[in-house]
LOMAR-451737 format. One record per atom (N, C-alpha, C, O, CB): residue in one letter; atom name; x, y, z. Coordinates in steps of 0.02 Angstrom, whole numbers, padded with zeros to 5 digits. Each point is the difference from the previous one (the first is absolute). Glycine has a CB too. Layout:
BEGIN
{A,CA,{X,Y,Z}},
...
This chain:
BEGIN
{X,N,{00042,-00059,00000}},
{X,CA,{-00042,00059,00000}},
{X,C,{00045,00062,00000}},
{X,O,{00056,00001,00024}},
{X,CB,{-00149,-00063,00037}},
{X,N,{00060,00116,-00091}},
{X,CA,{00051,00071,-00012}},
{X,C,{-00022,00022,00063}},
{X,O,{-00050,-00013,00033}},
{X,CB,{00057,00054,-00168}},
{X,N,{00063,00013,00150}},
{X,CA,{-00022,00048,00031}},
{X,C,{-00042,00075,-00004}},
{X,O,{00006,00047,00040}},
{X,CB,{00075,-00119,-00021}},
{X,N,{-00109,00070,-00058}},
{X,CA,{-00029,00045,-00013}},
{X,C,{-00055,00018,00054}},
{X,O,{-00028,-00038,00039}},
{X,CB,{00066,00009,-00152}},
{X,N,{-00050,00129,00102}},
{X,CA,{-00027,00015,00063}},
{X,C,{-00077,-00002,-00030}},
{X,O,{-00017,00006,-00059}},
{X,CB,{00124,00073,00128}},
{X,N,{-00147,-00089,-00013}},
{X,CA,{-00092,00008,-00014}},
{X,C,{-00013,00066,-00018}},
{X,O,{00034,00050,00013}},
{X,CB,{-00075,-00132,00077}},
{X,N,{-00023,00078,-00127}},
{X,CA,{-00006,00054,-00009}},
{X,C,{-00015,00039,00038}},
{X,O,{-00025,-00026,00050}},
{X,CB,{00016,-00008,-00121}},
{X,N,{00016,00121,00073}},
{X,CA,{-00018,00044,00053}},
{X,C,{-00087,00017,-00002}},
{X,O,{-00032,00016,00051}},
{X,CB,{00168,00037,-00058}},
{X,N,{-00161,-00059,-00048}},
{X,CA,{-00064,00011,00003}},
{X,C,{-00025,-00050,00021}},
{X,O,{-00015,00010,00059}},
{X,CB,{00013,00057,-00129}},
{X,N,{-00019,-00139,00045}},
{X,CA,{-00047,-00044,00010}},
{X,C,{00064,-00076,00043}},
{X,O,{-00014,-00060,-00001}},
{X,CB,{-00097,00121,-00134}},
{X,N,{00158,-00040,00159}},
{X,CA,{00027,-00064,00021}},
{X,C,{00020,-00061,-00026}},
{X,O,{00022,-00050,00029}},
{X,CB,{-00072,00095,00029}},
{X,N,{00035,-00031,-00140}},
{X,CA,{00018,-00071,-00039}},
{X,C,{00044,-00018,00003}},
{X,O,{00047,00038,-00010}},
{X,CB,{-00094,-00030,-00050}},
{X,N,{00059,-00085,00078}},
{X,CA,{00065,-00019,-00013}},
{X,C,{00042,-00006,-00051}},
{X,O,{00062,00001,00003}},
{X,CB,{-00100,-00035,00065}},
{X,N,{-00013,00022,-00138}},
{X,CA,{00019,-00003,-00060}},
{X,C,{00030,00048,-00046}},
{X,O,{-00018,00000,-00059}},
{X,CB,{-00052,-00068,00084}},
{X,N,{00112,00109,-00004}},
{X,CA,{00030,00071,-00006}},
{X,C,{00063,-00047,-00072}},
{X,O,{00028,-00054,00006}},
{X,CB,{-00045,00145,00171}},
{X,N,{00018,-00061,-00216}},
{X,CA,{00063,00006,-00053}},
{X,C,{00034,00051,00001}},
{X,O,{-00021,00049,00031}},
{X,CB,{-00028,-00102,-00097}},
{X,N,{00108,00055,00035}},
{X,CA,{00057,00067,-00022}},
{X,C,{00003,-00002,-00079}},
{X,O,{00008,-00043,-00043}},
{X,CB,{00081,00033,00156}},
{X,N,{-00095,00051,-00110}},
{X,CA,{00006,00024,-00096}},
{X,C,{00027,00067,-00013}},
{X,O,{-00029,00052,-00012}},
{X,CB,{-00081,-00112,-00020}},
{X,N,{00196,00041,00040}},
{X,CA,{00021,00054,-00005}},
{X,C,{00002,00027,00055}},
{X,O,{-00024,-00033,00045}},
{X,CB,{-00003,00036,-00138}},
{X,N,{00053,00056,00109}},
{X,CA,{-00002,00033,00047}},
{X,C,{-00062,00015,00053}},
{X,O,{00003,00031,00053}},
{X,CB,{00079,-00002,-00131}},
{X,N,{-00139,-00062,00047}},
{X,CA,{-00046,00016,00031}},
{X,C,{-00042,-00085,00033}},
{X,O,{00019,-00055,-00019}},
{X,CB,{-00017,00192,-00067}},
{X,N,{-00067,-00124,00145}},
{X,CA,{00022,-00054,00020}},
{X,C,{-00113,-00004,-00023}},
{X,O,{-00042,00045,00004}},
{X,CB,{00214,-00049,00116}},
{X,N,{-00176,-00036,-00131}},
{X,CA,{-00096,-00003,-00043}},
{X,C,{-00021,-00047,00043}},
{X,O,{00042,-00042,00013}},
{X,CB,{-00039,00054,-00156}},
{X,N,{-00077,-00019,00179}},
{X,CA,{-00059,-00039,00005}},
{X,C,{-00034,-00003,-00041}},
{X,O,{-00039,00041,-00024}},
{X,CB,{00038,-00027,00104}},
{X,N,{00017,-00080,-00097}},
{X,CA,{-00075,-00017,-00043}},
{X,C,{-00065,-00003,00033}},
{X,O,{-00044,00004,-00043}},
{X,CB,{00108,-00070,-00023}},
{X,N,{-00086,00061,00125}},
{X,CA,{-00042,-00017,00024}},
{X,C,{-00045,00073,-00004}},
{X,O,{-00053,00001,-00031}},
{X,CB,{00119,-00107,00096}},
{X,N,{-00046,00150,-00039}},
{X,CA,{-00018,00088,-00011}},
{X,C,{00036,00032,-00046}},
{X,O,{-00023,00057,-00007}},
{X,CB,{00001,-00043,00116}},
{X,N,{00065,-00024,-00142}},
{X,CA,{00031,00035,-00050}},
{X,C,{00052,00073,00031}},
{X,O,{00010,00055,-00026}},
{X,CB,{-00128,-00107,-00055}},
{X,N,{00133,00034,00121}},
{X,CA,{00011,00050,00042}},
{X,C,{00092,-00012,-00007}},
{X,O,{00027,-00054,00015}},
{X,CB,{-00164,00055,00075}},
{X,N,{00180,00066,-00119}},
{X,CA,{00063,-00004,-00010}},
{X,C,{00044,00053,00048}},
{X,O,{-00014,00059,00009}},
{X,CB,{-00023,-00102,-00130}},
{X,N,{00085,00011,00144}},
{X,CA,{00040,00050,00018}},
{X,C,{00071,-00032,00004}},
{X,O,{00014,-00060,-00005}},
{X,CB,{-00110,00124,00066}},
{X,N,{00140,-00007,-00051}},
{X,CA,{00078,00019,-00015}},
{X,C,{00045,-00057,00060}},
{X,O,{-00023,-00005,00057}},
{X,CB,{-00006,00165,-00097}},
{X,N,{00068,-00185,00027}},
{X,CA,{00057,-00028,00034}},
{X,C,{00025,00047,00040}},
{X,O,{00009,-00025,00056}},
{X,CB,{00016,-00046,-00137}},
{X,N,{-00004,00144,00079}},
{X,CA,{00006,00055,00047}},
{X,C,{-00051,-00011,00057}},
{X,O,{00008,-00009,00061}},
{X,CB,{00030,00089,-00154}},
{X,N,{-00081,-00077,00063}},
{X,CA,{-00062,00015,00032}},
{X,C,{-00020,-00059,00081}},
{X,O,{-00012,00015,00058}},
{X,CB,{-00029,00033,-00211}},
{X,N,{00046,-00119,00117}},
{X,CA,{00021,-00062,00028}},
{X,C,{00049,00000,00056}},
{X,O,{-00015,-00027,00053}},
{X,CB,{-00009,-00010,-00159}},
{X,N,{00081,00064,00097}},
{X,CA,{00054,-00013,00039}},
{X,C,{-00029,00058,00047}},
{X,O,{-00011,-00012,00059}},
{X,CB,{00121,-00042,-00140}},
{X,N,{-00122,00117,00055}},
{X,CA,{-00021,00051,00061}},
{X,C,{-00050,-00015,00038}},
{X,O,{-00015,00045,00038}},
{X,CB,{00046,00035,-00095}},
{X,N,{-00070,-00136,00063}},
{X,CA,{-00023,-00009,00053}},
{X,C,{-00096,-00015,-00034}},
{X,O,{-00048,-00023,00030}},
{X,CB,{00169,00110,00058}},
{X,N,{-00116,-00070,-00140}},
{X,CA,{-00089,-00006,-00032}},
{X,C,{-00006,00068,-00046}},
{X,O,{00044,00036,-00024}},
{X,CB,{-00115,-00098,00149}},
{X,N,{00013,00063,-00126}},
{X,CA,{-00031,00059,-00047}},
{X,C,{-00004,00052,00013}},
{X,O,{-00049,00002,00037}},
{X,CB,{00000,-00055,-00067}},
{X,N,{00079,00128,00024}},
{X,CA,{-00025,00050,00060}},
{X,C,{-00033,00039,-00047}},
{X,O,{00011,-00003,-00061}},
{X,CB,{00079,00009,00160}},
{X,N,{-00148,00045,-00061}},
{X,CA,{-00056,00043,-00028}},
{X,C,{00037,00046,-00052}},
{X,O,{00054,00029,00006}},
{X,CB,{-00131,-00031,00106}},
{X,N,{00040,00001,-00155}},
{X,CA,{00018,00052,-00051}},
{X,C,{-00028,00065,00016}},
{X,O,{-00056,-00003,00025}},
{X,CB,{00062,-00081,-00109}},
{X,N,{00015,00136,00077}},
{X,CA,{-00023,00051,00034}},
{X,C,{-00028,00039,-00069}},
{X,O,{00049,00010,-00037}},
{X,CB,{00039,-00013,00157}},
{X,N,{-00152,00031,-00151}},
{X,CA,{-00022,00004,-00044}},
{X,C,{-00054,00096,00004}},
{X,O,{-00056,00018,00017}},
{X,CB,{00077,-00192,-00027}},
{X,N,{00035,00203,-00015}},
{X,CA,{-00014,00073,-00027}},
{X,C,{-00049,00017,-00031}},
{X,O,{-00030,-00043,-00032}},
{X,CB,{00117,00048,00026}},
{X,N,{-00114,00077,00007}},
{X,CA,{-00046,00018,-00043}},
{X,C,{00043,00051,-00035}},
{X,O,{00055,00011,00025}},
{X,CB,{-00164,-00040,00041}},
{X,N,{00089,00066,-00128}},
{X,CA,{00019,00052,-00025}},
{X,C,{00037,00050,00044}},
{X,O,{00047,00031,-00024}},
{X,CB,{-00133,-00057,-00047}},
{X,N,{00069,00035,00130}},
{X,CA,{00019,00047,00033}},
{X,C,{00055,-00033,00039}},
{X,O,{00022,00041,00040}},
{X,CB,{-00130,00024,-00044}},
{X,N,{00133,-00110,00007}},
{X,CA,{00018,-00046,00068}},
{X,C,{-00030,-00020,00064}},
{X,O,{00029,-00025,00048}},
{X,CB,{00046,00067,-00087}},
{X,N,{-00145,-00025,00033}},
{X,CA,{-00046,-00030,00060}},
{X,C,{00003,-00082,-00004}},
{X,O,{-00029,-00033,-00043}},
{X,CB,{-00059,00143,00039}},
{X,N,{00136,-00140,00068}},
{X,CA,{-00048,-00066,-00009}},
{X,C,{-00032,-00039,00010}},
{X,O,{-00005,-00011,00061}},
{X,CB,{00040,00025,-00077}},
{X,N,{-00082,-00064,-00035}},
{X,CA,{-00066,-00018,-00025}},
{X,C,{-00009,-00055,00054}},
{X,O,{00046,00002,00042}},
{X,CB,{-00042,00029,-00181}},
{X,N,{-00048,-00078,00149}},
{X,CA,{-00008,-00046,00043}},
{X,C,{-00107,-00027,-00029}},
{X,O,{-00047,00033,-00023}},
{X,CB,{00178,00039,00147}},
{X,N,{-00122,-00159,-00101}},
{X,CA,{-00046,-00022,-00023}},
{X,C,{-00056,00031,00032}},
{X,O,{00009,-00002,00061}},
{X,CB,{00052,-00090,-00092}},
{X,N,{-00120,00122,00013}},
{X,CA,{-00063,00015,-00001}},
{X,C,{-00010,00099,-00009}},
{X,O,{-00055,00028,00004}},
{X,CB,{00035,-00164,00081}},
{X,N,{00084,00172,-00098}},
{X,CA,{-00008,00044,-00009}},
{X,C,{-00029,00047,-00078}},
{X,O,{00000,-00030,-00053}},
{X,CB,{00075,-00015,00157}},
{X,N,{-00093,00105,-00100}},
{X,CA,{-00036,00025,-00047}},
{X,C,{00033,00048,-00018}},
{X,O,{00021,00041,00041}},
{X,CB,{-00112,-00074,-00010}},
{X,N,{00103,00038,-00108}},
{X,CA,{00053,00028,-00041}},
{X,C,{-00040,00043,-00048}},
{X,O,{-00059,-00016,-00010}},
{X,CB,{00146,-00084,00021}},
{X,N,{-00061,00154,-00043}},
{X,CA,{-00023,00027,-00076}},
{X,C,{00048,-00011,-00044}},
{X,O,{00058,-00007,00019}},
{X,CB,{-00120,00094,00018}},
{X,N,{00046,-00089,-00100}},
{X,CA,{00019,00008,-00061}},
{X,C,{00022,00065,-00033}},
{X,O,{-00039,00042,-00021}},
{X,CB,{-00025,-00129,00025}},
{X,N,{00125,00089,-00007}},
{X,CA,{00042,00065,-00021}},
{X,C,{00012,-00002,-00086}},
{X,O,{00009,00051,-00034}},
{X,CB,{00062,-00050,00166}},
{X,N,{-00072,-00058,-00153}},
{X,CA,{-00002,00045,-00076}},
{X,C,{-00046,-00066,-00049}},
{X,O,{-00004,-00060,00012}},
{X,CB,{00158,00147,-00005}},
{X,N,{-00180,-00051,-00057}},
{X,CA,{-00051,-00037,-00049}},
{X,C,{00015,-00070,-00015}},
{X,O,{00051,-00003,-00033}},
{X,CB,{-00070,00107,-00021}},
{X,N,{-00007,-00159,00066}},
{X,CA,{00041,-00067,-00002}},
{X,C,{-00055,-00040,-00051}},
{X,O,{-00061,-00006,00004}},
{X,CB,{00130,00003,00135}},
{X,N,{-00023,-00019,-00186}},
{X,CA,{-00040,-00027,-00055}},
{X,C,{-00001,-00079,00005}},
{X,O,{00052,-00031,00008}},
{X,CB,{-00020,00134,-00084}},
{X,N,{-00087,-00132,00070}},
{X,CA,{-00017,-00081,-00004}},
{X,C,{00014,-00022,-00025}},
{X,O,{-00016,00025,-00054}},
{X,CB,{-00039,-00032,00072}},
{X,N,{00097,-00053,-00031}},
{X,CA,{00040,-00034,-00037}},
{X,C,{-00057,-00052,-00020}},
{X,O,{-00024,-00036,00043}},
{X,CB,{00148,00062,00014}},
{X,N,{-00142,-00030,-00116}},
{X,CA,{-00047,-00032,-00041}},
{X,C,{-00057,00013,00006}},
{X,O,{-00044,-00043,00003}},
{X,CB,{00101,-00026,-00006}},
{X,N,{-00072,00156,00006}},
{X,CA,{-00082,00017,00014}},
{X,C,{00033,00078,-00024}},
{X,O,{00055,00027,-00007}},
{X,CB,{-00136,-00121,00133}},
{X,N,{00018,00107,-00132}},
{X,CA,{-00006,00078,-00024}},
{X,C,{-00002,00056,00070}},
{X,O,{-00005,00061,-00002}},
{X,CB,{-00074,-00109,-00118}},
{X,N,{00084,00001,00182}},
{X,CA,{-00047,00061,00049}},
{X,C,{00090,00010,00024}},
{X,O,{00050,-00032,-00017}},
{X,CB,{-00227,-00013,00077}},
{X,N,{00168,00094,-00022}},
{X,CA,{00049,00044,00030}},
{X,C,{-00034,00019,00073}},
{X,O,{-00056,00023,00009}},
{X,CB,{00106,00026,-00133}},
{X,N,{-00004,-00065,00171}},
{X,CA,{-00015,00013,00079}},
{X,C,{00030,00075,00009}},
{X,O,{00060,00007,00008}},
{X,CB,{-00048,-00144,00040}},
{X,N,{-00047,00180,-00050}},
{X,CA,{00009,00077,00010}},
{X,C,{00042,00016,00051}},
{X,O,{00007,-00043,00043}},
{X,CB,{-00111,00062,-00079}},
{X,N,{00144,00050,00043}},
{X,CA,{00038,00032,00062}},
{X,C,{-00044,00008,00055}},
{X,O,{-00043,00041,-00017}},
{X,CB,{00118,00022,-00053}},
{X,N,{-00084,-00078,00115}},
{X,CA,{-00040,00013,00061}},
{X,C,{-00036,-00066,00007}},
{X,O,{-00029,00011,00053}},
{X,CB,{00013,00120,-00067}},
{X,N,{00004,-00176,00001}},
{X,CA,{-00009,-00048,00023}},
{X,C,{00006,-00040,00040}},
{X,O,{00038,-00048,-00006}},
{X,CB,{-00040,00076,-00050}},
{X,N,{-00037,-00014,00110}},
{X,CA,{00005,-00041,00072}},
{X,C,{-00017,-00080,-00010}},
{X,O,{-00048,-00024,-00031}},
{X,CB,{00004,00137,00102}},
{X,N,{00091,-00145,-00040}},
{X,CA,{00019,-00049,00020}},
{X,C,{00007,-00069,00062}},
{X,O,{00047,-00032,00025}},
{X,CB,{-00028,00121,-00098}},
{X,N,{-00067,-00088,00078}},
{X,CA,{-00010,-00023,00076}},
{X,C,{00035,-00086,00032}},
{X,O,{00019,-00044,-00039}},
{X,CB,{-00147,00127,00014}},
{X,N,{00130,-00087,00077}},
{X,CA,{00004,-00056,00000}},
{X,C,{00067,-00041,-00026}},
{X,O,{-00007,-00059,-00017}},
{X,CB,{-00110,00090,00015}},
{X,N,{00177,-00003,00000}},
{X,CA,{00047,-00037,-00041}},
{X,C,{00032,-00054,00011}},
{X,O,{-00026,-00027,00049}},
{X,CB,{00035,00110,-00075}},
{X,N,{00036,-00114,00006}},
{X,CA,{00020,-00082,00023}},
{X,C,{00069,00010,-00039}},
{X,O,{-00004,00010,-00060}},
{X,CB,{-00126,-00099,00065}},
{X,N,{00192,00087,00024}},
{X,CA,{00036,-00001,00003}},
{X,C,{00056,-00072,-00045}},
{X,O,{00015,-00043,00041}},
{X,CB,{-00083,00133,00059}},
{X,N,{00089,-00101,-00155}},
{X,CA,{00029,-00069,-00024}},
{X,C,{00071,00030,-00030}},
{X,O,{00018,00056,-00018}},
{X,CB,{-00143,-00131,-00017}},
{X,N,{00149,00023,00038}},
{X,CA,{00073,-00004,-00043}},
{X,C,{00001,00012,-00086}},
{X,O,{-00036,-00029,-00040}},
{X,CB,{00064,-00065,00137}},
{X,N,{00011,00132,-00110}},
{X,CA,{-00014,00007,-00076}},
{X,C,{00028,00060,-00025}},
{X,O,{00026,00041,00038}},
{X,CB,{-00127,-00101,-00031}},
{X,N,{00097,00068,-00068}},
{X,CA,{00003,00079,-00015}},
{X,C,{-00045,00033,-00020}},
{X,O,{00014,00054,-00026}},
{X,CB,{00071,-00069,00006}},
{X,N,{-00151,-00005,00024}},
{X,CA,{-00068,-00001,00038}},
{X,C,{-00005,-00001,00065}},
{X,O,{-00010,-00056,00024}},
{X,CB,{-00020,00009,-00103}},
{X,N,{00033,00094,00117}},
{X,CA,{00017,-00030,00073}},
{X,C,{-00059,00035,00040}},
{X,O,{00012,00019,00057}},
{X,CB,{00132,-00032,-00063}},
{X,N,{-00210,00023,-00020}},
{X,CA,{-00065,00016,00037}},
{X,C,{-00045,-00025,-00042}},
{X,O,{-00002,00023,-00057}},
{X,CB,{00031,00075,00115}},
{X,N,{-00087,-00165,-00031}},
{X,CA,{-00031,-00035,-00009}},
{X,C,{-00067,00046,00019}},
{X,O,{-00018,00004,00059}},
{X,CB,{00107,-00109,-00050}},
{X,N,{-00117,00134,-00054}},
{X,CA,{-00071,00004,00028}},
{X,C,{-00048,00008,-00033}},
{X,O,{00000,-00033,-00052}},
{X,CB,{00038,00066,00123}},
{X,N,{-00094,00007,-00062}},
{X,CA,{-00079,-00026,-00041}},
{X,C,{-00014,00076,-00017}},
{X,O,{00022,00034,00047}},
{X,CB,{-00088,-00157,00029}},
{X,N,{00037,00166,-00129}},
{X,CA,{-00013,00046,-00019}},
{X,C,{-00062,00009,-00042}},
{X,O,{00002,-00012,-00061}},
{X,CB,{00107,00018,00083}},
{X,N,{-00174,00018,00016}},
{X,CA,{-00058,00009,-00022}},
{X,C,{-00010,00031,-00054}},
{X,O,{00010,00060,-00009}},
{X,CB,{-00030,-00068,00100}},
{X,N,{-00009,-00045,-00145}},
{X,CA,{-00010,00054,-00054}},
{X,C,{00058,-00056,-00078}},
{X,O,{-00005,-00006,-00061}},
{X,CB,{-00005,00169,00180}},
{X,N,{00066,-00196,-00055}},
{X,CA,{00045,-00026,-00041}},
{X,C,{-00010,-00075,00015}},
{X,O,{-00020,-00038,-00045}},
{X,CB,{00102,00141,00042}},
{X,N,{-00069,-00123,00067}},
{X,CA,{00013,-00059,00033}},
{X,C,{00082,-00014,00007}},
{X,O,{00048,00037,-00009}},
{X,CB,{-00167,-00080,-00036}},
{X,N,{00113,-00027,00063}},
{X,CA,{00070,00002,00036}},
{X,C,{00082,00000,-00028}},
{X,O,{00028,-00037,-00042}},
{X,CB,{-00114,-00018,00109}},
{X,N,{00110,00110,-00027}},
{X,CA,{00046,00026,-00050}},
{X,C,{00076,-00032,00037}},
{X,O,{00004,-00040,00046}},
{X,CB,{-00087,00167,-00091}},
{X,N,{00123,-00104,00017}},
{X,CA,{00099,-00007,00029}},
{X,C,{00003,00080,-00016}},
{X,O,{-00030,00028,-00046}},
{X,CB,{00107,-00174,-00005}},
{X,N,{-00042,00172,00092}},
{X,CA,{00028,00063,-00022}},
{X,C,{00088,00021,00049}},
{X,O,{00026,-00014,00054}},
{X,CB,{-00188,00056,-00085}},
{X,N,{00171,-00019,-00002}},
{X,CA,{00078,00027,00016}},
{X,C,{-00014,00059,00063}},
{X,O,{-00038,00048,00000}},
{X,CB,{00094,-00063,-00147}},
{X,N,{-00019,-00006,00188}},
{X,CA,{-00006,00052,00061}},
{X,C,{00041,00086,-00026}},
{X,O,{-00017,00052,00029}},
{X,CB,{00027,-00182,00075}},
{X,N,{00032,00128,-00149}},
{X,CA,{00018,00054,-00020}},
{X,C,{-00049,00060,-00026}},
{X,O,{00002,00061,00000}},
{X,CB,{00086,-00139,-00014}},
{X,N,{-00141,00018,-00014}},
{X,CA,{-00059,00055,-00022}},
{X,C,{-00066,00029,00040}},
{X,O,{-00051,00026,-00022}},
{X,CB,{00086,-00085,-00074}},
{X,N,{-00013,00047,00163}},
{X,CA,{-00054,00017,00041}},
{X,C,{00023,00017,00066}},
{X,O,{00051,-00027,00021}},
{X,CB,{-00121,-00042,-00084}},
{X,N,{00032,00122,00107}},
{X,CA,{00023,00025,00063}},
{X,C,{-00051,-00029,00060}},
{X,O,{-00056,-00021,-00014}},
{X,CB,{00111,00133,-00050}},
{X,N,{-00034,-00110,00116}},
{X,CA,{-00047,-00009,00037}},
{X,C,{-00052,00022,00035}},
{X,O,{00016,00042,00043}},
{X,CB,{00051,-00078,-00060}},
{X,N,{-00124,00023,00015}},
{X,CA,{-00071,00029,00015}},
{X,C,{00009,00030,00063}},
{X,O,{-00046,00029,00028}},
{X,CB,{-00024,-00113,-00087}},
């Protein structure tokens, strides 16, 4: 049996390395050999336009015209935002927008409510 470490999210034992990086298949959930040896996963600390930072269930606006990627509609400047959810990505705000439904958006493009 490898030594390989469980995962930090869901505890799987079934953890692989691919490359520098270390994957669950079980959650899909990847992270860094740095990361591993330092001890686990630590919080990403996640900005708004302004440098306010964001955290899961907070309410944000929309600072500049953001166009839908495979739709005609456009989520306007001022667009409140409620409710946000926080994920890994370069999409890194998961949330729902009335009028649109549920969106990813870049924390660069929005400040906080």
């Amino acid at each position: 049996m490898s030594n390989l470490p469980n995962c930090p999210k869901c505890s799987s034992a079934y953890t692989y390395d691919d490359g520098t990086m270390f994957v669950c298949p079980e959650c899909a959930h990847e992270w860094s050999l740095d990361a591993a040896a330092a001890g686990g996963d630590e919080a990403r600390v996640i900005k708004d336009a302004h440098g306010t930072v964001l955290q899961d269930g907070d309410s944000v606006t929309v600072i500049k015209d953001l166009k839908v990627k495979g739709s005609s509609l456009v989520v306007k400047v001022g667009t409140k935002v409620k409710n946000i959810r926080l994920v890994e990505g370069d999409h890194d705000i998961d949330c729902r927008i009335d009028g649109v439904g549920a969106m990813k958006l870049k924390s660069e493009f929005v400040k906080k409510a």
